[in-house]
C-alpha positions as CSV (number, residue, x, y, z in Angstrom):
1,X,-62.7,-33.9,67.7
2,X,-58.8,-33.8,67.8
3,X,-57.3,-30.8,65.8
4,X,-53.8,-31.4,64.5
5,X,-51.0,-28.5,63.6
6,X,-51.8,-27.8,59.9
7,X,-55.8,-26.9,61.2
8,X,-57.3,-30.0,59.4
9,X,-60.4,-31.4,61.8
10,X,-59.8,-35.7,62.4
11,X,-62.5,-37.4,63.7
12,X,-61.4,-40.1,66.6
13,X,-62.0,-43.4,65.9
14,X,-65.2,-44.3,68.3
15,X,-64.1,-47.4,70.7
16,X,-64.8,-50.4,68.3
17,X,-62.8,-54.1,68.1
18,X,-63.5,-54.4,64.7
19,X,-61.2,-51.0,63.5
20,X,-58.6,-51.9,66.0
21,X,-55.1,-52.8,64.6
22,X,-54.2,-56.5,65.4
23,X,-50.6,-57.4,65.9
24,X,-50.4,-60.0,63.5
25,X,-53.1,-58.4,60.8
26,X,-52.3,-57.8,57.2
27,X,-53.1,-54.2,57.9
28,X,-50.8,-53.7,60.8
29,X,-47.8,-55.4,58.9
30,X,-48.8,-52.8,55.7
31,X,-48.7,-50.0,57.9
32,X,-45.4,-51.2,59.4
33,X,-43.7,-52.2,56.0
34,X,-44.4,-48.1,55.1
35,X,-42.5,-47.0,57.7
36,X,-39.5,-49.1,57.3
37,X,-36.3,-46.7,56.6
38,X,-35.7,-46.5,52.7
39,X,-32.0,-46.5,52.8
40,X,-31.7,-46.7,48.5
41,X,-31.3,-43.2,48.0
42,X,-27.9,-42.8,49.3
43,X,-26.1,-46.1,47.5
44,X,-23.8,-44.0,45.6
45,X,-21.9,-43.7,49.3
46,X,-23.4,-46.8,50.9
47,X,-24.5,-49.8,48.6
48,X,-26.8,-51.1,50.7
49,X,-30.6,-50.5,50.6
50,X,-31.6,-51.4,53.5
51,X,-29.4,-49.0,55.8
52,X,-28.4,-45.0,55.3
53,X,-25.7,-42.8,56.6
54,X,-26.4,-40.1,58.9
55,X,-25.7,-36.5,57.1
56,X,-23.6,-34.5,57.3
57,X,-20.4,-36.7,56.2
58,X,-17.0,-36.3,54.2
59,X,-15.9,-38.6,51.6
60,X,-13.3,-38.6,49.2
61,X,-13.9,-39.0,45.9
62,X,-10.9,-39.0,43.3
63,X,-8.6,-37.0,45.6
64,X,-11.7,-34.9,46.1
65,X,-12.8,-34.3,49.1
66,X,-16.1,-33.6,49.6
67,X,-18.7,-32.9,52.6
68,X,-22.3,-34.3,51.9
69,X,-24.9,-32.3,53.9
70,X,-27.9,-33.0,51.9
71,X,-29.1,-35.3,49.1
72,X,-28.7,-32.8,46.3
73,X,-24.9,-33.6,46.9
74,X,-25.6,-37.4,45.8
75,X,-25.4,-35.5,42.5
76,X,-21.9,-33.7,42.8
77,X,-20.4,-37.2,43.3
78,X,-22.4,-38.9,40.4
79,X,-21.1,-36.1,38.3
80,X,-17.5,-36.8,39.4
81,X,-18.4,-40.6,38.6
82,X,-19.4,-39.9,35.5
83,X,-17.3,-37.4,33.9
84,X,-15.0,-40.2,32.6
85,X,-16.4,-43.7,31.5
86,X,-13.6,-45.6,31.5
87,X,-12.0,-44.9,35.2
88,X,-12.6,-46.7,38.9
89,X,-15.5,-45.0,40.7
90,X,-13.7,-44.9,44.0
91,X,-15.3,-43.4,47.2
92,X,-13.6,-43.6,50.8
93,X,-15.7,-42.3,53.5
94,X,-13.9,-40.5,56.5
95,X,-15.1,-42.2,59.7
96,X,-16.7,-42.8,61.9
97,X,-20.0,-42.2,60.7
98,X,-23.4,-43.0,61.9
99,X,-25.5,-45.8,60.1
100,X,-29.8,-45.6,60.4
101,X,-31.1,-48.9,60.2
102,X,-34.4,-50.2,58.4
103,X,-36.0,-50.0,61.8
104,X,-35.1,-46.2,62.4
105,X,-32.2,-47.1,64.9
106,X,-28.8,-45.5,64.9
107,X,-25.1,-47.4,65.2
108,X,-21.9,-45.5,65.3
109,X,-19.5,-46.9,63.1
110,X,-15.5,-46.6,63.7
111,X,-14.1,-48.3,60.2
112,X,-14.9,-49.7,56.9
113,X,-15.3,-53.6,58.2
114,X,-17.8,-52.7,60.5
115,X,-19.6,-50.6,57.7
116,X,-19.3,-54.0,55.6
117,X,-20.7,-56.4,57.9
118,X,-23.5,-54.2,58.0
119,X,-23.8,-54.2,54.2
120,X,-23.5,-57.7,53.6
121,X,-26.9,-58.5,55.7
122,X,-28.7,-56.1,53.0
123,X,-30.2,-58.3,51.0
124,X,-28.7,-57.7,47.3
125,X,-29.7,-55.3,44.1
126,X,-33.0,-55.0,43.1
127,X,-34.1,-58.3,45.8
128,X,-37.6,-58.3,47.4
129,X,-37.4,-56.6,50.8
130,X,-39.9,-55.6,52.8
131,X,-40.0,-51.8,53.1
132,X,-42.7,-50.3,50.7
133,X,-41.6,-47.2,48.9
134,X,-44.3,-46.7,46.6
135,X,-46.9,-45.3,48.8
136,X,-46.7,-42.9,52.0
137,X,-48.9,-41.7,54.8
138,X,-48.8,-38.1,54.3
139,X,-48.4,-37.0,57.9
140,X,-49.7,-35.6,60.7
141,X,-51.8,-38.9,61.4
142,X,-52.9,-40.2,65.1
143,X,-54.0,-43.2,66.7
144,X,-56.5,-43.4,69.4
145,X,-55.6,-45.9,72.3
146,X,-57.9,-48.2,74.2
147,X,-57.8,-49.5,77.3
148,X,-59.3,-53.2,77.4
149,X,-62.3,-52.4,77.8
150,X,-62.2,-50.2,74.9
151,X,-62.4,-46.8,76.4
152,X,-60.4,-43.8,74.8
153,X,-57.5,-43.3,77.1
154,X,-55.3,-41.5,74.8
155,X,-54.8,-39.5,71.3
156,X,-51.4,-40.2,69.8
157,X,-50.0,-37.8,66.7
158,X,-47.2,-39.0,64.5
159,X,-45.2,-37.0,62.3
160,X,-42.8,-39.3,61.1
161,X,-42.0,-42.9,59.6
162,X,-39.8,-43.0,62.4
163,X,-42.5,-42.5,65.0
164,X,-44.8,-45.0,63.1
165,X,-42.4,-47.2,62.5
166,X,-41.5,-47.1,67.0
167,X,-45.3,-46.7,67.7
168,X,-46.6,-50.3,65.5
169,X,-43.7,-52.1,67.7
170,X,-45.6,-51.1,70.2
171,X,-48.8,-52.6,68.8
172,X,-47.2,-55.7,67.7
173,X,-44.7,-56.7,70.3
174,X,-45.1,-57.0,74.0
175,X,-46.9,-54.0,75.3
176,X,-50.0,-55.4,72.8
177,X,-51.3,-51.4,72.6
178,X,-54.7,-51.3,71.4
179,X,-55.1,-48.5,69.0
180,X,-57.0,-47.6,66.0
181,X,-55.8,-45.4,63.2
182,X,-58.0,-42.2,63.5
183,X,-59.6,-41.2,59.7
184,X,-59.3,-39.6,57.2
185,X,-55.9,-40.1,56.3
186,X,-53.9,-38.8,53.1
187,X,-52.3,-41.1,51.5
188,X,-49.2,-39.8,48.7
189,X,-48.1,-42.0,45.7
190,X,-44.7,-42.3,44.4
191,X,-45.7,-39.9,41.4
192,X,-46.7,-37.2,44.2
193,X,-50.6,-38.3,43.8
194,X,-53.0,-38.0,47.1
195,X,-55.1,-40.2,48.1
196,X,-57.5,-39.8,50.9
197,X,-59.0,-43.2,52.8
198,X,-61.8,-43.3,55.2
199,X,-61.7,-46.8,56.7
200,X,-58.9,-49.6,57.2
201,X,-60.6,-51.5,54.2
202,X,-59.7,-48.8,52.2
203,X,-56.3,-48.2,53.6
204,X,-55.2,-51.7,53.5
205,X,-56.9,-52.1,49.4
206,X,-54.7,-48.9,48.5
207,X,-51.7,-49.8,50.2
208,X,-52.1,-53.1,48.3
209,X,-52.2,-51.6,45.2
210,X,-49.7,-49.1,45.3
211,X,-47.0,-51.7,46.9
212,X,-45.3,-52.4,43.5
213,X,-46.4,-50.2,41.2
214,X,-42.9,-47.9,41.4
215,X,-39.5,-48.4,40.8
216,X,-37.7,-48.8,43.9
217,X,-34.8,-47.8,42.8
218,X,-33.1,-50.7,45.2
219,X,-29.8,-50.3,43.0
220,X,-26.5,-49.3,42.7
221,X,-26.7,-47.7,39.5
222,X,-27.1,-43.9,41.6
223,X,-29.9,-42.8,39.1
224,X,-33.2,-43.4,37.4
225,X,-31.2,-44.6,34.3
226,X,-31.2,-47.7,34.9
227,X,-35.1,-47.8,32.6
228,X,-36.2,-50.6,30.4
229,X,-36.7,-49.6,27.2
230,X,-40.4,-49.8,27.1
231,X,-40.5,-47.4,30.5
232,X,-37.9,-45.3,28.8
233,X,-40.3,-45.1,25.7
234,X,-43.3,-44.1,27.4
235,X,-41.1,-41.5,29.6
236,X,-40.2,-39.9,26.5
237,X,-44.1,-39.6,24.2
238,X,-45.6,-38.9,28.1
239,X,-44.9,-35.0,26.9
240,X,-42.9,-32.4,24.3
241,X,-39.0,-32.2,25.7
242,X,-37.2,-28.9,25.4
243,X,-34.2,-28.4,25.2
244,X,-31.8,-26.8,28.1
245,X,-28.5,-27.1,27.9
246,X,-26.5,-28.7,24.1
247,X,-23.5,-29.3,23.8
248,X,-21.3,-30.6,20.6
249,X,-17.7,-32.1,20.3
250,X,-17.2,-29.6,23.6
251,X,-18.6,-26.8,21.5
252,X,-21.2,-24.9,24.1
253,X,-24.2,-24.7,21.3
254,X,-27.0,-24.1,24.2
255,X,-28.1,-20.3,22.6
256,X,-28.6,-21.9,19.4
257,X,-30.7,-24.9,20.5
258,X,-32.2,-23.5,23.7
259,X,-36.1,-23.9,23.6
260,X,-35.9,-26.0,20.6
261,X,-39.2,-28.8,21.4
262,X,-39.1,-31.9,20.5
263,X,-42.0,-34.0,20.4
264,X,-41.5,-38.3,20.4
265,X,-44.7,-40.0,18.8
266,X,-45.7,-43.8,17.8
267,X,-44.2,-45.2,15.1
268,X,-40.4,-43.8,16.0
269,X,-41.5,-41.0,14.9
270,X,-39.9,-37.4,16.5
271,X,-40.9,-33.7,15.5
272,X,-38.6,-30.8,16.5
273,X,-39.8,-27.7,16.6
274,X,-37.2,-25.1,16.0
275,X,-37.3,-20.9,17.3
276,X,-39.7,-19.5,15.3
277,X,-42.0,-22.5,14.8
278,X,-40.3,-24.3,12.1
279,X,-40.9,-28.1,12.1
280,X,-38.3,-30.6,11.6
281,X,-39.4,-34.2,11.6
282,X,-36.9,-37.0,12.0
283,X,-36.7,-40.6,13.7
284,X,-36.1,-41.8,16.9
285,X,-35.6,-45.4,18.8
286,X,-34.4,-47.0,22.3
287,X,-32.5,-50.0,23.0
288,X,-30.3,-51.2,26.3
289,X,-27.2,-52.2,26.6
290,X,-24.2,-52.6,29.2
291,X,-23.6,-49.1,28.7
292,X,-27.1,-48.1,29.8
293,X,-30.4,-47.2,28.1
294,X,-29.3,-45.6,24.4
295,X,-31.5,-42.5,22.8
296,X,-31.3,-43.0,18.6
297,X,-32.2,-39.3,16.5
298,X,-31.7,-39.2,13.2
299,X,-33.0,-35.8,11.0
300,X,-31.9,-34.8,7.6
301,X,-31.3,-31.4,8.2
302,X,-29.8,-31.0,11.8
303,X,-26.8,-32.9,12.0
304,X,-26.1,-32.0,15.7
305,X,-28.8,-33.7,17.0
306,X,-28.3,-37.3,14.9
307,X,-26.0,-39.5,17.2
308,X,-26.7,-42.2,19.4
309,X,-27.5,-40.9,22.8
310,X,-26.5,-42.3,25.8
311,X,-29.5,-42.1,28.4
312,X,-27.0,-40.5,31.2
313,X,-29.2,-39.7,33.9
314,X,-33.3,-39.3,34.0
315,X,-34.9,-37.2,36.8
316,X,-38.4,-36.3,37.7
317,X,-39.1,-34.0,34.1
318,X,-35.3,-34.1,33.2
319,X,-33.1,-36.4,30.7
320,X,-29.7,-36.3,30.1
321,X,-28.1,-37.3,27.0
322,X,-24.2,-37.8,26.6
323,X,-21.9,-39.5,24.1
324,X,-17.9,-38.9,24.1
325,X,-16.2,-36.4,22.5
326,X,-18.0,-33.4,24.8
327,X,-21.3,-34.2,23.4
328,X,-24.7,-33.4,25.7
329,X,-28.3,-32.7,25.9
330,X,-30.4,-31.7,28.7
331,X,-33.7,-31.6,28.2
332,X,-36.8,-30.5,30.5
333,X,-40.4,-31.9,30.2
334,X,-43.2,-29.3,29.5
335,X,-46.3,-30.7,29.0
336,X,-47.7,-27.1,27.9
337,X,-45.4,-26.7,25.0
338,X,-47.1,-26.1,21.8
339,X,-44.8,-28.2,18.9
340,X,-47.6,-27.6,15.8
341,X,-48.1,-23.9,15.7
342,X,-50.5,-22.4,14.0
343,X,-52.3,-19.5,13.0
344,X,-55.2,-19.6,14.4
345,X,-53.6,-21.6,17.9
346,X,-51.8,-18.9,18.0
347,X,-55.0,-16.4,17.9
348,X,-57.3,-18.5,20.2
349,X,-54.4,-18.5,23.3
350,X,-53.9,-14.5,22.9
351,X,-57.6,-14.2,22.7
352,X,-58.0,-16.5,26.1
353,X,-57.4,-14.2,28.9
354,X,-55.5,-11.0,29.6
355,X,-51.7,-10.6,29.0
356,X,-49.3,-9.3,31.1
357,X,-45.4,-7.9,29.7
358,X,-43.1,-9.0,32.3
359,X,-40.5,-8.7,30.2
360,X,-39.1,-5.9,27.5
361,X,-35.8,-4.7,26.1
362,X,-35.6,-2.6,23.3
363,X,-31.6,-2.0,22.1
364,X,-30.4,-2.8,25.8
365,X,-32.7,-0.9,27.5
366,X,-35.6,-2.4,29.7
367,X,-38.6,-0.7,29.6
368,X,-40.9,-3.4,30.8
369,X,-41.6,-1.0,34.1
370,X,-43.6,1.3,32.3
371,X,-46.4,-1.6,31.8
372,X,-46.8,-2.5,35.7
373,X,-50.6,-2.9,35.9
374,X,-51.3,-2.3,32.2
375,X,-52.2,-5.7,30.8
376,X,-53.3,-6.4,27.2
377,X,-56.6,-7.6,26.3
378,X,-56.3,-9.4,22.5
379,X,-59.9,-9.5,20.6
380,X,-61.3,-11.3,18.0
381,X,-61.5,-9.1,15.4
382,X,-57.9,-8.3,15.1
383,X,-58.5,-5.3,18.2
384,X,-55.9,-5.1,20.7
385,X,-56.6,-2.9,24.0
386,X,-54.3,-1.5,26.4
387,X,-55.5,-0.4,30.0
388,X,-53.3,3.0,30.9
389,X,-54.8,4.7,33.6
390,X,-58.0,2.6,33.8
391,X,-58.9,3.5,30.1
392,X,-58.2,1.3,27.1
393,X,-55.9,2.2,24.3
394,X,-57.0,0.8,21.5
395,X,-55.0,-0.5,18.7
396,X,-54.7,-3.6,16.1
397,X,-52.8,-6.8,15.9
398,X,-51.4,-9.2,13.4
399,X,-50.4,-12.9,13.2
400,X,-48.8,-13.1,10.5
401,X,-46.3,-16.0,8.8
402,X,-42.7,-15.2,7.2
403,X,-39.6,-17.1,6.3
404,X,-38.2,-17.2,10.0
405,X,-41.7,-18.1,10.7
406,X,-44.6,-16.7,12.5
407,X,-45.0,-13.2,13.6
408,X,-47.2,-10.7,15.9
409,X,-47.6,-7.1,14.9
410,X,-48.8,-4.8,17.4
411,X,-49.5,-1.5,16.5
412,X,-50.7,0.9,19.3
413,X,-50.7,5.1,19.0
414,X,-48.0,6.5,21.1
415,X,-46.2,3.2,21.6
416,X,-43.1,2.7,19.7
417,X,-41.6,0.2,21.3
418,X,-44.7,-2.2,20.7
419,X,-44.9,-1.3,17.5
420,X,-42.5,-4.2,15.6
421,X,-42.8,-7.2,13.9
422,X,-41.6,-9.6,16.9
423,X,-41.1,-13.1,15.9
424,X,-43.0,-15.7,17.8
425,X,-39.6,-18.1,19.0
426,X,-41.8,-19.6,22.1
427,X,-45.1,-20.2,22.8
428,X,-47.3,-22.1,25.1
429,X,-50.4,-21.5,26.5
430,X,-49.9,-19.4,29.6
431,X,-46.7,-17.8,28.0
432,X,-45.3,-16.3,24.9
433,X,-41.6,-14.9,23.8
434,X,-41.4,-12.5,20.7
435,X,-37.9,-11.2,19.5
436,X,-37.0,-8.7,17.2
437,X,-33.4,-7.9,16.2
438,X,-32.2,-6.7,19.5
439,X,-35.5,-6.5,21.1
440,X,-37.2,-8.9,23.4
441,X,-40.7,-9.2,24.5
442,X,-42.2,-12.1,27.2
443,X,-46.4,-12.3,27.8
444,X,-47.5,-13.9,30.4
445,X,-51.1,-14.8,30.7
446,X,-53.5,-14.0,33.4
447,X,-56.7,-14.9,33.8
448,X,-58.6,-13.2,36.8
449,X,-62.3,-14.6,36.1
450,X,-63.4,-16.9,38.9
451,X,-60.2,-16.3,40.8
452,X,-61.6,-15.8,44.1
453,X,-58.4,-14.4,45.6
454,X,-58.1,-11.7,42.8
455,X,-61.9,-10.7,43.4
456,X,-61.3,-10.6,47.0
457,X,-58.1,-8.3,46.7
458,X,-60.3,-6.4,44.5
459,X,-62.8,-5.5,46.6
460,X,-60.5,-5.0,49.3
461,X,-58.5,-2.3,47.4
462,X,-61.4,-0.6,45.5
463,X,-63.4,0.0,49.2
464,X,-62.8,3.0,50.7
465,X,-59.0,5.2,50.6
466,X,-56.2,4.2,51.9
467,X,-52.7,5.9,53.6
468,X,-49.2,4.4,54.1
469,X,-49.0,3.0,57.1
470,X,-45.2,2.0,56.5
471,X,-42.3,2.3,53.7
472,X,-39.2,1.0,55.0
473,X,-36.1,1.0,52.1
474,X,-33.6,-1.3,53.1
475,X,-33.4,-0.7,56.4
476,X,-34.3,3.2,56.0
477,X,-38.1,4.3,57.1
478,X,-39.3,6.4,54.9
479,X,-42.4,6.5,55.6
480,X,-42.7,10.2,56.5
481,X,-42.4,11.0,53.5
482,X,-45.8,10.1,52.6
483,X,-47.6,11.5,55.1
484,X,-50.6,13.7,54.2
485,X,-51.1,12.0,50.7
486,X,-54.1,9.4,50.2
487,X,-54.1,6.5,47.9
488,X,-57.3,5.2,46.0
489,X,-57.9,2.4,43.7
490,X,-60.5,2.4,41.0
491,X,-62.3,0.0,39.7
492,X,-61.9,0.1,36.1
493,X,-57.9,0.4,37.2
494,X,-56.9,3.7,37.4
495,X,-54.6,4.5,41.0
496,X,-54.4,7.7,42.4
497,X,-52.6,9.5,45.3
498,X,-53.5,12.6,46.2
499,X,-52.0,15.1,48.8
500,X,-49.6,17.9,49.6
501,X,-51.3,20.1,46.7
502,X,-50.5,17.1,43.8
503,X,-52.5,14.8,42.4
504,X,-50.7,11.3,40.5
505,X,-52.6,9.0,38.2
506,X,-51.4,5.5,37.7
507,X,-52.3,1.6,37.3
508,X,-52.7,-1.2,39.1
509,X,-53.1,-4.9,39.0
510,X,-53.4,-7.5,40.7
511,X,-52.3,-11.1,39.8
512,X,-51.5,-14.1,40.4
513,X,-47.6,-15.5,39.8
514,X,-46.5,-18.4,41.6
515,X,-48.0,-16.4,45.0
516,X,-50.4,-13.5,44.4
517,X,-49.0,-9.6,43.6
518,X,-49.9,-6.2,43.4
519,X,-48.6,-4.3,40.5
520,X,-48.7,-0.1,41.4
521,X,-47.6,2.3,38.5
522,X,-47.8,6.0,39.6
523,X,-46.9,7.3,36.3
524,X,-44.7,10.2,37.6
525,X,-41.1,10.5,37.9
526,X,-41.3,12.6,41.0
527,X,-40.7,11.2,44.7
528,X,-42.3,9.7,46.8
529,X,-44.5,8.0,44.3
530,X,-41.9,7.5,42.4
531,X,-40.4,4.4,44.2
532,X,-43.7,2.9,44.6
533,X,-43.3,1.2,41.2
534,X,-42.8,-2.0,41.8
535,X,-44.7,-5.6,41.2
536,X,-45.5,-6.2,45.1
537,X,-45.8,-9.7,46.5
538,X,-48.6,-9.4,48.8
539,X,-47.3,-11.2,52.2
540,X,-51.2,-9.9,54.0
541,X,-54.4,-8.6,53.3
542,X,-57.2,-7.8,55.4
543,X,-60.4,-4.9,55.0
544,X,-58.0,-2.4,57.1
545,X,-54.5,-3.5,56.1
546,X,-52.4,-4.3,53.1
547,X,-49.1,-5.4,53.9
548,X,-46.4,-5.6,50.4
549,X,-42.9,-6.7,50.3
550,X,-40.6,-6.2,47.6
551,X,-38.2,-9.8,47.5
552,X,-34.8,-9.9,45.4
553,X,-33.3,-13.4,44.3
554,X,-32.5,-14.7,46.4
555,X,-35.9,-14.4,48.7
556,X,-34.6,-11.9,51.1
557,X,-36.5,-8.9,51.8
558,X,-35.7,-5.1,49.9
559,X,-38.6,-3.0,50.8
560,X,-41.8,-2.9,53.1
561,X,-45.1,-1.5,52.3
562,X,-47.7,-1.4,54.1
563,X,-51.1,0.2,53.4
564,X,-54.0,0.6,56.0
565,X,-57.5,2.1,55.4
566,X,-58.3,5.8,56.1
567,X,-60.7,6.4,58.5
């Protein structure tokens, strides 16, 4: 067996002619054609699809001068391009640069004519070429290689299209390698789907029917907007759009529109949903012209959004819309978005799993801190329950309709800043915003049951006591400060530390967001405990040892926590 770096087992091929790659196979020359360079993402700077420039680079671009060190600054110059539509999109590159070919090889290149004699043995826009983008090997891969008499004289890893693309030259030309492509192998669609193949019959049928099934985007149009109309059309009813960013005869409108859903159905038929759950229904169609793809909404009653769109640039679960004047719309796909709320929708997602606040300001003042580890558990008959401590509060809940739309009323002994009518303005099923005046309330679901990593943590934490090991604070340790103190968690919830003649009572919880946390709530106001507070990412977790970390925004590490069983 031949182990690779991400720990996945791959069986080597056993010596045998038949799975061995021929140089002049349709197999082999599928293999090679995935590995060719795909050189159409950086056209905006290069026009030519078959050839790339090397990053980093500077270019000037309207007396702008502008250094590209990765493709997310393909955008900056698109957005220069396309602030004005009736000016020269002019780019000069500063030389020399270096130039990737198809076949993976690099040329310096001194000036513009030798970029240009390059260029003009691209074949043209859109043209048949060989390279297939559609389809990838997701990689590590290796090859086993034979000698002739078909004995196993080597193991080979790629992790590149380079190195595929170098080691099937070495297959097909001269040297004649025999080699056989060791299986499984993962193969990823354009659309991120895997695909995992056992055989070269397999391989070579997928590959086959994957070849032409994107767009290649072998353009000089720098974006995806460059749709028909019927791929536009099914892009926009795939899934409910909100909206992210509007913009009117330059007017910034965004916190009026923001979250606004709309929803594009057969028959040209589009229904907004508005904050609050209002429904608006109006029409919708798509046509192309030489000014790109065009975007038609017409309503009655929101004049803002009726104009003739301009389709200005489409990414993965993004659409732009622009029209002159200062007029724009971005919009985000979210498949989860719920446009035709009702009443009893409404009841049946509360009533799915347990809710977490992660978010709550009442006049100004966040207070969503003082429900770490105390989720929400919504019943059928109209009960809501609170666990404090490890013990439910009980209380009642309403869904309820009014003018501005629909409403949830919480009403909970000893909790005044629940109890409001908050106005549903967002809901889908793993997450709901409320809003009351000047108040603000998110839920986010969570759903522990059959999460094997929540029971595991679970059982971790509720076996046995633990200490702290480690609190470092910036680049303080304070971990001294803890010493003599022992920290339990219940079952049912409840967290205790007890120690140095006190004894704290708290809540915890553990979750899953986007990585899995540990949310500790000693509810005391008195140091150490104190600082503990906190929704922990959990970075290890072992029977013995429970190491936290506390992140800020921009990923870089605040505080260090780390537990370790008492003996």
């Amino acid at each position: 067996m031949f182990t690779s770096c991400q720990d996945e087992v791959i069986e080597i091929t056993e010596p045998n002619e038949t799975e061995t790659l021929v140089a002049e196979s349709t197999l082999t020359n599928l293999i090679s054609a995935t590995s060719i360079m795909d050189g159409s993402a950086d056209n905006i700077i290069d026009n030519a699809s078959c050839l790339s420039v090397q990053l980093p680079i500077t270019v000037i671009v309207k007396g702008l001068e502008i250094t590209v060190d990765s493709r997310e600054d393909f955008k900056v110059i698109e957005a220069i391009f396309k602030e004005f539509d009736d000016d020269d999109d002019r780019l000069d590159i500063v030389f020399p640069i270096t130039i990737i070919l198809a076949n993976h090889d690099e040329v310096v290149i001194e000036n513009r004519d030798a970029l240009e004699e390059l260029i003009e043995e691209c074949r043209g826009e859109n043209e048949e070429d060989d390279d297939i983008e559609c389809i990838d090997f997701q990689y590590p891969i290796s090859f086993s290689v034979y000698n002739r008499d078909f004995q196993v004289i080597n193991v080979v890893t790629i992790e590149s299209d380079r190195e595929l693309y170098k080691f099937i030259k070495r297959v097909t030309g001269a040297e004649k390698l025999l080699a056989s492509l060791n299986f499984p192998v993962t193969m990823e669609l354009a659309d991120g789907t895997e695909i995992v193949v056992n055989n070269n019959i397999e391989l070579q049928r997928v590959i086959e029917e994957a070849k032409d099934v994107c767009d290649e985007d072998d353009d000089n149009d720098y974006g995806d907007d460059d749709f028909t109309k019927e791929r536009l059309d099914e892009y926009l009813k795939n899934c409910p759009w909100v909206v992210y960013e509007f913009k009117r005869f330059n007017q910034d409108n965004t916190e009026q529109y923001k979250e606004y859903a709309l929803n594009f159905k057969e028959d040209n038929v589009v229904v907004m949903r508005a904050r609050g759950g209002d429904l608006l229904t109006g029409t919708w169609s798509t046509r192309v012209t030489d000014r790109g793809a065009l975007l038609k909404l017409e309503f009655d009653n929101i004049v803002d959004f009726t104009l003739e769109w301009v389709v200005y640039d489409i990414e993965d679960g993004k659409i732009k819309l622009f029209e002159v004047d200062g007029n724009r719309i971005i919009m985000k796909r979210n498949c989860d978005v719920v446009i035709d709320i009702t009443k009893e929708r409404i009841a049946n997602y509360l009533q799915e799993c347990l809710w977490r606040i992660t978010r709550l300001n009442i006049e100004g003042v966040d207070n969503e801190k003082e429900y770490i580890g105390t989720p929400f558990k919504f019943l059928s008959d109209n009960v809501v329950k609170l666990r404090v401590n490890g013990e439910d509060l009980q209380g009642t809940y309403e869904i309820g309709v009014r003018n501005a739309g629909f409403i949830l009323q919480i009403t909970l002994d000893g909790r005044p800043d629940l109890k409001l009518e908050w106005l549903i303005n967002f809901l889908e099923p793993g997450l709901i915003k409320l809003v009351n005046a000047n108040n603000q309330m998110i839920l986010t679901r969570f759903c522990p049951d059959g999460d094997e990593d929540i029971d595991y943590i679970g059982d971790v934490l509720t076996n046995g006591e633990w200490e702290v090991a480690l609190y470092e604070d910036q680049d303080a340790n304070e971990t001294e400060n803890y010493d003599g103190y022992v920290v339990g968690f219940n079952e049912n919830g409840m967290l205790f530390a007890e120690g140095n003649g006190n004894d704290f009572r708290g809540s915890w919880l553990a979750y899953r967001n986007e990585g899995l946390f540990l949310g500790l709530n000693f509810r005391t106001q008195d140091e150490p405990f104190s600082e503990l507070k906190h929704r922990w990412k959990i970075v290890e977790i072992t029977p013995n040892r429970i190491e936290l970390k506390d992140l800020n925004s921009n990923g870089e590490i605040e505080r260090i926590l780390v537990l370790e069983k008492r003996v």
